[in-house]
N, C-alpha and C positions, 0 to 999 in steps of 0.2 A: 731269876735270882740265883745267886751263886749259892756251892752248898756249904760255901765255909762263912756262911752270911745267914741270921736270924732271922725270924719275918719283917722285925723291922729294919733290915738291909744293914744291920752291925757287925760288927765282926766278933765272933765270941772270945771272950775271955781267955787267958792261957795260949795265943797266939801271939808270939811277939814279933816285932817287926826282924829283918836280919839285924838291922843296923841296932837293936836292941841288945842282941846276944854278945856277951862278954866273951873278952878272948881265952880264956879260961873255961868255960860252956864251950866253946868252938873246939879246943884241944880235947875236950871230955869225949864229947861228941864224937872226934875224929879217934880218938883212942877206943873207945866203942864202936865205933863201925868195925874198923879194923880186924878187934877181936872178933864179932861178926862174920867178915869174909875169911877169917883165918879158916882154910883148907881144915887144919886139925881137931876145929871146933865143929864140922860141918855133922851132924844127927848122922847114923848109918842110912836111914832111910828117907835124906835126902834126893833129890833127882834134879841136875842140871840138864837144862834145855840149851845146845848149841847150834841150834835147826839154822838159825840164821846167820853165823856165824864162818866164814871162808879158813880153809885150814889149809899150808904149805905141808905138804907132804917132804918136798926138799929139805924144809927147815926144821919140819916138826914144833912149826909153831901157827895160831890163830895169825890170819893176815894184821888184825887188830891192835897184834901185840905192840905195844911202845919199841921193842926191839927189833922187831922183823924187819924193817929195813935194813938192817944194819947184820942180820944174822946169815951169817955162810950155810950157803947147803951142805947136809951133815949125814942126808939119806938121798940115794938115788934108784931108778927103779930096778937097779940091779941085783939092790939090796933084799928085794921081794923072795920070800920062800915060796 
């Protein structure tokens, strides 16, 4: 049995479908997250995990990033102290 399902196999209450959620709820939602990942909201003694995560030292950016294709290398190893 799933754990978002009751004993008798129902789905509880306060779960609505997506197709449910108003577009208004969605922009709440999305205007909340946001505030959320905002860097300047982040606790002081938070801790980001990038273990998995591949980093261009050239670019000085996550391989990940939506821009890294497109970003010129900006550091090279010559630039090392």
């Amino acid at each position: 049995m799933s754990e978002t399902h009751d004993e008798q196999g129902r789905e509880p209450a306060g779960l609505p479908d997506a197709e449910e959620v108003s577009d208004e709820e969605k922009d709440r939602l999305e205007k909340e997250r946001q505030e959320r990942l905002d860097l300047d909201n982040r606790p002081e003694t938070a801790e980001v995990d990038n273990t998995d995560r591949d980093f261009d030292v050239e670019t000085g950016m996550f391989t990940d990033n939506p821009d890294h294709s497109d970003a010129e290398p900006v550091y090279s190893a010559d630039d090392e102290a």
